[in-house]
N, C-alpha and C positions, 0 to 999 in steps of 0.2 A: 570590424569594418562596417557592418551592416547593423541596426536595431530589429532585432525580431520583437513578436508581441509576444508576452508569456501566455501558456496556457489556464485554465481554473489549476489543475495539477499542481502547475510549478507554481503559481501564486498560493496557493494552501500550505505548500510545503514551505515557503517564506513566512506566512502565519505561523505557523507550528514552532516554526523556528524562535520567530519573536516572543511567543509566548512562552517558549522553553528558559528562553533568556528573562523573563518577567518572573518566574517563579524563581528563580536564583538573587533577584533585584537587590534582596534585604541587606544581601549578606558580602555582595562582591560589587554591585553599583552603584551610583550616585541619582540624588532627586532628577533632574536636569537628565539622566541619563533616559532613567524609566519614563518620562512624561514624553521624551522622543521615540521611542519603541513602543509606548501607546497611539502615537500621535500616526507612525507609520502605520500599523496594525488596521487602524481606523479606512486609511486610503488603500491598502492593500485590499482591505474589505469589499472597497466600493470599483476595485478594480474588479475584481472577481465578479459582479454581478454581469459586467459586459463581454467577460474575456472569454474563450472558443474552450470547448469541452479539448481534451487532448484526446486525440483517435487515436492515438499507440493505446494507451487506454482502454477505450470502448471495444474498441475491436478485440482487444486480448479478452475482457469481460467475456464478450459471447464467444469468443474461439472457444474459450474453458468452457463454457456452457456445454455447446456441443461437444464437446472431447467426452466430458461426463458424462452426458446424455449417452452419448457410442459408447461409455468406459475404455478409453484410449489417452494417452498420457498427450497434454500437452503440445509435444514435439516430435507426435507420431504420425502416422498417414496412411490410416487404413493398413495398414502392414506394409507400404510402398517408400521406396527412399524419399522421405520429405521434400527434400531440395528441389530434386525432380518432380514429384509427385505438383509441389503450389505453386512452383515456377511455369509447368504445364497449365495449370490452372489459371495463369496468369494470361497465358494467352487465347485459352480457349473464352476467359471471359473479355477479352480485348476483340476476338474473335466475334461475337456477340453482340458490343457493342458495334461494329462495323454492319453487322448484319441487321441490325435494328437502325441503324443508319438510310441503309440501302434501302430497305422497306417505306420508311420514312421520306423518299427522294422520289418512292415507284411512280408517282401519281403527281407527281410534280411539289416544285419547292414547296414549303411550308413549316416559319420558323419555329412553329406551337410543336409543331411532330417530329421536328428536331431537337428540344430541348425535352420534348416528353421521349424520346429516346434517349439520348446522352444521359437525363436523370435515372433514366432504370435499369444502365448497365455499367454506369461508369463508377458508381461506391462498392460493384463485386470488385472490380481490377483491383481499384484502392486498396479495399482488405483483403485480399489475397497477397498484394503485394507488402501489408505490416505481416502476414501471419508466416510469410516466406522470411522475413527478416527473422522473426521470433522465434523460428524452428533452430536458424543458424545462428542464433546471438549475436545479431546484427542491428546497432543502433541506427534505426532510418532514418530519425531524427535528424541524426548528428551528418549522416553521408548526405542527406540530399542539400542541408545547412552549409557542407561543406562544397558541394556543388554547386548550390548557388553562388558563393563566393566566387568561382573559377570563374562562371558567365559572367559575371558583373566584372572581373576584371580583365575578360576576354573583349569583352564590349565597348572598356575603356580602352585594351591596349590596341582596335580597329579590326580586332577579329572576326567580326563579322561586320565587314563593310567600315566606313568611316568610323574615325573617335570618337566618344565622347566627352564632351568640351564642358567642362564645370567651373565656373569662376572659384578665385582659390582668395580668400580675403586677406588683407595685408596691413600692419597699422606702421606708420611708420613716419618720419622727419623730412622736410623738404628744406631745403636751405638756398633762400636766396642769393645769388651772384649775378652783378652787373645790370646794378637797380629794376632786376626782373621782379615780377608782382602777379601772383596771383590772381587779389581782387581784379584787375582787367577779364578774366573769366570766370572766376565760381570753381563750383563742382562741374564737372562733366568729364568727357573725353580728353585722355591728353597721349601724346605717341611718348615711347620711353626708348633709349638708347643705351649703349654701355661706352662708346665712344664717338659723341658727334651724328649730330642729324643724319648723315651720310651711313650709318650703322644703326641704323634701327631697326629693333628688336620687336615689336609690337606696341599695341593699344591699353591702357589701362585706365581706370575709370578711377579719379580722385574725388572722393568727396570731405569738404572742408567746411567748415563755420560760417555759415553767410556774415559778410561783412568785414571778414580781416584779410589782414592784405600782407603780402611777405615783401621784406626789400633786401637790397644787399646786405649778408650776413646774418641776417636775422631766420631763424628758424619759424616752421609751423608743423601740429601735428595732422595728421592725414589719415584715413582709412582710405585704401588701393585695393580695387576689384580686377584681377586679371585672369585671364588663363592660360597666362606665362609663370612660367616656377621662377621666382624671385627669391635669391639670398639674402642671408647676414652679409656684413663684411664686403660690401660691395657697392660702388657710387655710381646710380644712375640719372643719368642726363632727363629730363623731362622737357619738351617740346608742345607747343600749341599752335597749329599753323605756322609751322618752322619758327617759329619763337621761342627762344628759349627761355624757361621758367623757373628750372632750379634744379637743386640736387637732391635726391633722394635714396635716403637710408632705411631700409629695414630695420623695425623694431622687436615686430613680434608677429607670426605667422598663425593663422588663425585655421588655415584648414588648405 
C-alpha cells in the first residue's frame, strides 16, 4: 500500500544479490541480461550513498558490544526476566525523557532546551525498545510497518475525525448524444449522474485535448479525476451547468 525507503542494509543485500547472479552470468544468462544487472548494480550503488543506516542494526552492534563487555549472552538481562527487565527500561527512559522535558519548561518556554532535551533522551527509548524486540524475536520492523498501515487506513476510513479524500484517476470514452459537444467547454469541472441530472452523483474533473470537440455519436478519450469510485460496465451521464454532454464509460482505472 505504502513505498517505504530501503535502508543501506537492504540495498547491500540487493547488491549482493546482483552480483551473486553476475558470477553465474556465463553459463545460465544472456548479453542483454548481464548489462541490466550491471546497469542496476550501478543505481543501487548511488542509492546507498543517501539511504539511512538501519537502527535494528546498529543498535544490535552495540547491544552485543555490551553483552560481551558484561559476558552475558545476547538475550539475557543481568540475570532478570528480559521482557520485563527492557520493557521496564523502556519506561524509566521515557520516564527521563519527561523529566528533562520539565526541567527544560522550569524557567519558561524555550525551543533550543526542548530539542536539546528530546535529543538526549529520546534514542535511549528508541533502543531499548529494538533490544526488547531482539531479546523476544520480534521483528519491529515489520510490526510498526504493519501499524502504520492500520493508521493510514484508519485515517482514510474517518477514524479519526473526517476522510480522507484522494482523487482516484480514471481514463475513459465520452460519447456524444443529441449533438452535445464538448469543445463549448474544454477540460474542467463537469457533474456526473448515473440516471439523469436529477440523480447526481458528484463532480469529476475531465481533462481532454484542446481543440476537439465530441458530436452526436462520435466518441472522445478522456482522463477523469474524481473522488467518487467509478466502475467498468457502467453509463454515466455527464452534465455541465445542467447541460448535458455525453456518456461516459470506463476504460481503465488508474488508482
Amino acid at each position: 500500500m505504502n513505498e517505504f525507503k530501503e535502508t543501506k542494509s537492504e540495498i547491500r543485500a540487493r547488491i549482493d544479490e546482483i552480483n551473486s547472479l553476475l558470477k553465474d552470468s556465463k553459463s545460465v544468462y544472456d548479453h542483454h541480461l548481464d548489462s541490466f544487472l550491471v546497469d542496476r548494480a550501478f543505481k543501487l550503488q548511488s542509492e546507498l550513498e543517501h539511504a539511512d543506516e538501519d537502527l535494528f542494526t546498529s543498535i544490535l552492534e552495540s547491544h552485543k558490544a555490551i553483552c560481551e563487555a558484561k559476558n552475558m549472552g545476547a538475550k539475557e538481562a543481568y540475570g532478570q526476566d528480559p521482557a520485563s527487565y527492557y520493557a521496564m527500561a523502556i519506561c524509566g527512559e521515557a520516564g527521563e525523557l519527561a523529566n528533562a522535558l520539565t526541567k527544560a519548561k522550569r524557567n519558561g518556554f524555550s525551543l533550543e532546551k526542548i530539542l536539546e532535551a528530546i535529543k538526549s533522551e529520546l534514542p535511549d527509548v528508541v533502543i531499548y525498545s529494538f533490544i526488547l524486540a531482539h531479546v523476544l524475536d520480534i521483528n519491529l520492523n515489520e510490526l510498526v510497518r504493519e501499524k502504520v498501515e492500520i493508521v493510514i487506513q484508519r485515517a482514510k476510513d474517518g477514524y479519526y475525525g473526517g476522510k480522507i479524500e484522494k482523487n482516484k484517476v480514471y481514463f475513459g470514452k465520452i460519447e456524444g448524444r443529441n449533438e452535445s459537444g464538448l469543445v463549448l467547454f474544454g477540460s474542467g469541472e463537469y457533474s456526473i449522474s448515473l440516471d439523469g441530472i436529477d440523480q447526481k452523483i458528484g463532480e469529476v474533473r475531465i481533462k481532454i485535448q484542446d481543440g476537439l470537440s465530441i458530436e452526436k455519436g462520435e466518441e472522445m478519450k478522456a482522463l477523469i479525476e474524481s473522488n467518487l469510485s467509478l466502475g467498468y460496465g457502467k453509463e454515466y451521464y455527464i452534465y455541465k451547468d445542467n447541460r448535458f454532454v455525453g456518456i461516459l464509460n470506463i476504460s481503465t482505472i488508474f488508482g
